[in-house]
N, CA, C and O atoms as a GROMACS GRO file, in nm:
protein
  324
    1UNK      N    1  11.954  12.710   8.944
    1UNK     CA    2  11.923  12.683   8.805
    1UNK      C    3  11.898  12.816   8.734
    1UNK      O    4  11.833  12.906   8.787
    2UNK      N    5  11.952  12.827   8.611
    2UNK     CA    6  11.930  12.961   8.551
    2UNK      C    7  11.800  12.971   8.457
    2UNK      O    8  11.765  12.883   8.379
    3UNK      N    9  11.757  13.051   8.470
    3UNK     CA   10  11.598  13.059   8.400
    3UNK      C   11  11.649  13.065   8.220
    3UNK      O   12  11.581  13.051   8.119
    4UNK      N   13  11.780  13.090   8.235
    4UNK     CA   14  11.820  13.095   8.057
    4UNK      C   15  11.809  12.946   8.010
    4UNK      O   16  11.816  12.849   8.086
    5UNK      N   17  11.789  12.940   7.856
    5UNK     CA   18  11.776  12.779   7.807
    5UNK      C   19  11.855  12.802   7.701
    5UNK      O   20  11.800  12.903   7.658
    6UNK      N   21  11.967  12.775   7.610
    6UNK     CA   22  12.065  12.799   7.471
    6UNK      C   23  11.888  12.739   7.352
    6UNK      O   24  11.790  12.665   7.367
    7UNK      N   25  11.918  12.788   7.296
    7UNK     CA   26  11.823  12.734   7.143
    7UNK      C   27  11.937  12.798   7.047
    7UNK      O   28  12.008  12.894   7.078
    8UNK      N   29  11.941  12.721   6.916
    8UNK     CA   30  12.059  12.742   6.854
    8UNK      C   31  12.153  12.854   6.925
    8UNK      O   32  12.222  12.836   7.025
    9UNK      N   33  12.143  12.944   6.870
    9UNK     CA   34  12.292  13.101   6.949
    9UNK      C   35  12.192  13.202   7.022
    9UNK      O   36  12.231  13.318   7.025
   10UNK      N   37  12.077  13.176   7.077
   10UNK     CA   38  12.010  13.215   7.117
   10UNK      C   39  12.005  13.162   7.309
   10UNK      O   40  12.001  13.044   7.345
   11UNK      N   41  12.006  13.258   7.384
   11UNK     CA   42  11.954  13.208   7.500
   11UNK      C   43  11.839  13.288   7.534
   11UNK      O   44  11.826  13.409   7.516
   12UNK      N   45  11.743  13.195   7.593
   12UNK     CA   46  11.614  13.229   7.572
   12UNK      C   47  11.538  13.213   7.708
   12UNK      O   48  11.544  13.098   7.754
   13UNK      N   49  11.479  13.291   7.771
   13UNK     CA   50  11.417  13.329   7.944
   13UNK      C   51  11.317  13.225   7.909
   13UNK      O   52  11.253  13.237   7.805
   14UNK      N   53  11.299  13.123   7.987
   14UNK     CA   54  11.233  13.010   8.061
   14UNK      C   55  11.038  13.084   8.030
   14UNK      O   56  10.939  13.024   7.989
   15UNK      N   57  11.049  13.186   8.058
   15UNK     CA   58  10.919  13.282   8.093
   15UNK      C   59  10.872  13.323   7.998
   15UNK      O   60  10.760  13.374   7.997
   16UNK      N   61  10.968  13.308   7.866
   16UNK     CA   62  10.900  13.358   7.756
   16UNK      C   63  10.804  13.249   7.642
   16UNK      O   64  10.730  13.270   7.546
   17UNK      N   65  10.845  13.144   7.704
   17UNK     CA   66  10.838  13.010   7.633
   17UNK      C   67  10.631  12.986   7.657
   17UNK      O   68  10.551  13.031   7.739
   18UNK      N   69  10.621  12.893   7.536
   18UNK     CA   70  10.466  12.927   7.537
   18UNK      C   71  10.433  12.766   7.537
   18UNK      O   72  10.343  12.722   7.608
   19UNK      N   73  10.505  12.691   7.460
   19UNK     CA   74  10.531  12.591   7.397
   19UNK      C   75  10.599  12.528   7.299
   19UNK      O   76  10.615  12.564   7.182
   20UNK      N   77  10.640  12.422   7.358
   20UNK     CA   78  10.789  12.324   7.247
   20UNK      C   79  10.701  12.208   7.157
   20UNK      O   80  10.644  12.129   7.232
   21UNK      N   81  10.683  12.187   7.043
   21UNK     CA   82  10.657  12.116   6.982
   21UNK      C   83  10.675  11.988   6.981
   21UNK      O   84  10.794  11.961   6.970
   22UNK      N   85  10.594  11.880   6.990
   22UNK     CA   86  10.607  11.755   7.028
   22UNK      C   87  10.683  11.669   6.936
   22UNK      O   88  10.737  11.567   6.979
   23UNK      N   89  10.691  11.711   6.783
   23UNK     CA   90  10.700  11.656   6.662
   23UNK      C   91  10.805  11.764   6.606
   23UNK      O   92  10.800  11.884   6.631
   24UNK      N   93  10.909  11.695   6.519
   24UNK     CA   94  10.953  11.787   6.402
   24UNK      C   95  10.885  11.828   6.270
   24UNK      O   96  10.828  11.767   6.180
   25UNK      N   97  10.914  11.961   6.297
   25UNK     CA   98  10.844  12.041   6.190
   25UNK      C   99  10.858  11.933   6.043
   25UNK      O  100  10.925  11.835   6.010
   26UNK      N  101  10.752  12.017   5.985
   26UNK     CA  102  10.760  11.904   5.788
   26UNK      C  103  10.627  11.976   5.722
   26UNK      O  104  10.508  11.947   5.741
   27UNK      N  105  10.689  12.090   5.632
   27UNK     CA  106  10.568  12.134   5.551
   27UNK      C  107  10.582  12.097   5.394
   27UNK      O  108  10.504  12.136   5.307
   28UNK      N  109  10.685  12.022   5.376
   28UNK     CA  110  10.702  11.959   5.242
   28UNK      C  111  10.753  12.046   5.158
   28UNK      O  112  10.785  12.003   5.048
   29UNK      N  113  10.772  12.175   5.184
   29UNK     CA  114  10.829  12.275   5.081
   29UNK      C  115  11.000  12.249   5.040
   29UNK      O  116  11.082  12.199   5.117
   30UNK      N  117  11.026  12.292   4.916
   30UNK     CA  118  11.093  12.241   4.859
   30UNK      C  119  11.246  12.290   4.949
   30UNK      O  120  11.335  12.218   4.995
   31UNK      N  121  11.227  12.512   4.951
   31UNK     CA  122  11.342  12.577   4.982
   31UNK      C  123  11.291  12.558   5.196
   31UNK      O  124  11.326  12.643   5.278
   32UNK      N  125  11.236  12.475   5.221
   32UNK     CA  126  11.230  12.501   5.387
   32UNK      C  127  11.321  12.468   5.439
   32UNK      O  128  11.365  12.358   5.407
   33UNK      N  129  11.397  12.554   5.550
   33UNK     CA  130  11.503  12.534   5.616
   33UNK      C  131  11.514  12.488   5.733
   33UNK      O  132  11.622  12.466   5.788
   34UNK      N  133  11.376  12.466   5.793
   34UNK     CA  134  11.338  12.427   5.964
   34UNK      C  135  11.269  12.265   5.958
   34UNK      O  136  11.228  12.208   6.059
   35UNK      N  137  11.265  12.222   5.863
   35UNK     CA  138  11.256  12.069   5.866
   35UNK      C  139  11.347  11.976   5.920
   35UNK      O  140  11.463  11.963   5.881
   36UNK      N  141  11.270  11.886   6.047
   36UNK     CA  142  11.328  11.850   6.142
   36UNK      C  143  11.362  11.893   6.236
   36UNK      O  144  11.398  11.822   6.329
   37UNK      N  145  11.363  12.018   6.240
   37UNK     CA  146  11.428  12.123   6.374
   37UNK      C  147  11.278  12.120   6.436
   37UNK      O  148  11.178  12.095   6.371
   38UNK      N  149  11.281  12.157   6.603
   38UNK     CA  150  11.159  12.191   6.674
   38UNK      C  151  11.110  12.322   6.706
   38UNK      O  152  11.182  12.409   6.753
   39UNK      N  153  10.966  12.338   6.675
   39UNK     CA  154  10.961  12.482   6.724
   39UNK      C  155  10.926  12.486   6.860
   39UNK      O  156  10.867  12.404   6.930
   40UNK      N  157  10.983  12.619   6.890
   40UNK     CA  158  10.991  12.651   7.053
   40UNK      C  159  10.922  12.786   7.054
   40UNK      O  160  10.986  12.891   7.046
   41UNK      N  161  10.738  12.779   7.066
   41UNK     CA  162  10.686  12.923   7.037
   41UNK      C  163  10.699  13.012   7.174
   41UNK      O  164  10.660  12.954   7.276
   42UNK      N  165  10.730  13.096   7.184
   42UNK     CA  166  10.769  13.236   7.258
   42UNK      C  167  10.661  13.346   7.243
   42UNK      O  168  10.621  13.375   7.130
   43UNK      N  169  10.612  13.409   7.357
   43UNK     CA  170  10.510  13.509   7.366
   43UNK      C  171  10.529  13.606   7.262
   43UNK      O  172  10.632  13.665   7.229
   44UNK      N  173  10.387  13.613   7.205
   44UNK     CA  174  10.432  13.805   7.089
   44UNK      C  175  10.478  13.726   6.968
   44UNK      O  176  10.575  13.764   6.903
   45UNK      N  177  10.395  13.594   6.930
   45UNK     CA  178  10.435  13.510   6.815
   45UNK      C  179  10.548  13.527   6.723
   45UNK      O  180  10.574  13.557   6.607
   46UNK      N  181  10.606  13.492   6.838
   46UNK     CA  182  10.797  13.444   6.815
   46UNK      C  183  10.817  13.346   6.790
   46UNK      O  184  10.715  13.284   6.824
   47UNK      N  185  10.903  13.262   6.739
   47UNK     CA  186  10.962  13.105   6.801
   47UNK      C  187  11.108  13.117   6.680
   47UNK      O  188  11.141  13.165   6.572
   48UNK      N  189  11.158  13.032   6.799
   48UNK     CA  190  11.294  12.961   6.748
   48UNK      C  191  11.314  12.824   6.741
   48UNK      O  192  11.280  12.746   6.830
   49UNK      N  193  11.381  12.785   6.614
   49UNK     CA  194  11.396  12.602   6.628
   49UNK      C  195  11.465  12.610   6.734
   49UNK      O  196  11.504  12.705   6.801
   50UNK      N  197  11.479  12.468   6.743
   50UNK     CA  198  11.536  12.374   6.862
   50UNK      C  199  11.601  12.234   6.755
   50UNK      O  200  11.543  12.218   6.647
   51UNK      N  201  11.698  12.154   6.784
   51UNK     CA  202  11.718  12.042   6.753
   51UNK      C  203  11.711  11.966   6.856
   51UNK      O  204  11.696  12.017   6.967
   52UNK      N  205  11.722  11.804   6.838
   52UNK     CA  206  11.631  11.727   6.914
   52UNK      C  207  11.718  11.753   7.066
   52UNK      O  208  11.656  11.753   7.172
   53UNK      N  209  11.868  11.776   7.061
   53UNK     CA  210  11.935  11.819   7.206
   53UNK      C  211  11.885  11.935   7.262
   53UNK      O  212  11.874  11.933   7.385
   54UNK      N  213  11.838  12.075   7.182
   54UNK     CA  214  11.840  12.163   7.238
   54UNK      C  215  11.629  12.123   7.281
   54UNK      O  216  11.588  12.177   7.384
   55UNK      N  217  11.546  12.054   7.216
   55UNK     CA  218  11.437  12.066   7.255
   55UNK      C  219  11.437  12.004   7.407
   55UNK      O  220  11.397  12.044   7.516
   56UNK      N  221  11.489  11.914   7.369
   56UNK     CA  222  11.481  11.798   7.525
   56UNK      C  223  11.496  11.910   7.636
   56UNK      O  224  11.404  11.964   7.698
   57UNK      N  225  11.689  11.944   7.653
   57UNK     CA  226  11.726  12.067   7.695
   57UNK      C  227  11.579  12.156   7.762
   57UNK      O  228  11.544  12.142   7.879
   58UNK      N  229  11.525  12.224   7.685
   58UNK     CA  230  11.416  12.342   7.699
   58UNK      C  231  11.310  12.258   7.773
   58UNK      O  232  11.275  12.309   7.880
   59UNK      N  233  11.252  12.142   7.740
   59UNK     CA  234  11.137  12.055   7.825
   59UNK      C  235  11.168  12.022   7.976
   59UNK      O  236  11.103  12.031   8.080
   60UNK      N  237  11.344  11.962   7.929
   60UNK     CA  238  11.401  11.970   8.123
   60UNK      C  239  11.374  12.101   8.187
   60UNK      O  240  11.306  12.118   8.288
   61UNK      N  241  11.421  12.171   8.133
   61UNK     CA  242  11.431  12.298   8.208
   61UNK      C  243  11.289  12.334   8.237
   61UNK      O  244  11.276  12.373   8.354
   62UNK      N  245  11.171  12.333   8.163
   62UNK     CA  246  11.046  12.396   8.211
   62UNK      C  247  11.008  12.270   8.276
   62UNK      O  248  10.889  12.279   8.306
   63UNK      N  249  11.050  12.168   8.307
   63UNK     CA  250  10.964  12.081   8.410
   63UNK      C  251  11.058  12.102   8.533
   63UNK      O  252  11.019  12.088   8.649
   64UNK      N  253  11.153  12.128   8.506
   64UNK     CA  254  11.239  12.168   8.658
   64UNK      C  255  11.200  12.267   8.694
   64UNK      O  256  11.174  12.260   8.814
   65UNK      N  257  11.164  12.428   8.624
   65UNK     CA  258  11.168  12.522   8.672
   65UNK      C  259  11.011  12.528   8.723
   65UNK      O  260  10.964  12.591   8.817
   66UNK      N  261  10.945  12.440   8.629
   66UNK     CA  262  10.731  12.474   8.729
   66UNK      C  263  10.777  12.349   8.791
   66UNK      O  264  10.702  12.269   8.734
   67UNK      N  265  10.864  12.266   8.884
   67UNK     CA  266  10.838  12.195   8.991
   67UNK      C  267  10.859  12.082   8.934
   67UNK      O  268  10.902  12.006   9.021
   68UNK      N  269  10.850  12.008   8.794
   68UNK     CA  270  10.825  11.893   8.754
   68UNK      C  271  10.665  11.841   8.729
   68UNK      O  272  10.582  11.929   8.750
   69UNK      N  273  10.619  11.732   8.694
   69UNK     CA  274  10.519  11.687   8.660
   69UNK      C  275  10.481  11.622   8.790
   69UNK      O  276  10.359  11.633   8.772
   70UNK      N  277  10.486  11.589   8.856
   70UNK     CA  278  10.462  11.476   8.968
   70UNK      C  279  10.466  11.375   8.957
   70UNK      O  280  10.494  11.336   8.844
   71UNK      N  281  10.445  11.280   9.059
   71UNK     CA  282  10.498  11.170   9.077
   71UNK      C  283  10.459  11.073   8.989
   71UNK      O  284  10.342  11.074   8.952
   72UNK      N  285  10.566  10.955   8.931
   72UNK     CA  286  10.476  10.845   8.844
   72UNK      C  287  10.335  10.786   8.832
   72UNK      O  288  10.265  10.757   8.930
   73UNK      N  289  10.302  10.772   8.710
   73UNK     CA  290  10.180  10.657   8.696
   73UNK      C  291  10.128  10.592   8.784
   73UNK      O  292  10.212  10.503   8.795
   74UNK      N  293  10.046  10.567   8.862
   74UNK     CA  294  10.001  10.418   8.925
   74UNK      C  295  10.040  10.479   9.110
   74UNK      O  296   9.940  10.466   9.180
   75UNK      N  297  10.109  10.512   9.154
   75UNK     CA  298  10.131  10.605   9.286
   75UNK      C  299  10.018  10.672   9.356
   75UNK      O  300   9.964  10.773   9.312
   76UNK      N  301   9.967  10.585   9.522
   76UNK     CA  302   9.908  10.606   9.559
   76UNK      C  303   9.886  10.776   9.568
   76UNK      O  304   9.981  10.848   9.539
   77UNK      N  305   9.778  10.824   9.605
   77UNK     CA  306   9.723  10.990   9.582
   77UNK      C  307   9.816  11.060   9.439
   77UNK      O  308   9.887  11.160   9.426
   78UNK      N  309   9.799  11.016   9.403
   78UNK     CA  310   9.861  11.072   9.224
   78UNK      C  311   9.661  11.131   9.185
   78UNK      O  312   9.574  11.044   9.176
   79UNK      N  313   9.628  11.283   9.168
   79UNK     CA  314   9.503  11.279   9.147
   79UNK      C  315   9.544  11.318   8.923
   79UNK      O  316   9.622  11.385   8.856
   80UNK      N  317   9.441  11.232   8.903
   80UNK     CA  318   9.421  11.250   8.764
   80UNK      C  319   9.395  11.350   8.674
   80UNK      O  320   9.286  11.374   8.727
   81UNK      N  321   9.399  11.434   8.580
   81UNK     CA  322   9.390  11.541   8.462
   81UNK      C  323   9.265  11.508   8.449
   81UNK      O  324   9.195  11.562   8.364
   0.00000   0.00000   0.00000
């Protein structure tokens, strides 16, 4: 698996990633150009949108690359957050 992830023309190191936004952006401004797009914040307060293919995209990849989340809901020795 390659630690690179595409975000628009951007490929972007797995390692730099801080956090992907759960929600599409919406600040109501009239000239905003990132409404609906996701932000994807990057160390050294960076970020690049994402659209809803490329966010998903970036979430697979950081749950593949730290191991995944573990095992389903309800699964004996599953210990809780």
């Amino acid at each position: 698996m390659s630690i690179l992830c595409r975000v628009d023309d951007k490929f972007v190191p797995l390692y730099r990633v801080m956090w992907v936004a759960a929600t599409p952006h919406f600040c109501g401004e009239e000239d905003c150009t990132r409404e609906g797009f996701y932000e994807v914040r990057l160390e050294q307060g960076e970020s690049v949108w994402a659209n809803d293919k490329e966010r998903n995209e970036m979430t697979k990849r950081l749950e593949q690359w730290q191991g995944g989340l573990g095992p389903p809901d309800g699964e004996p020795g599953e210990s809780q957050w």
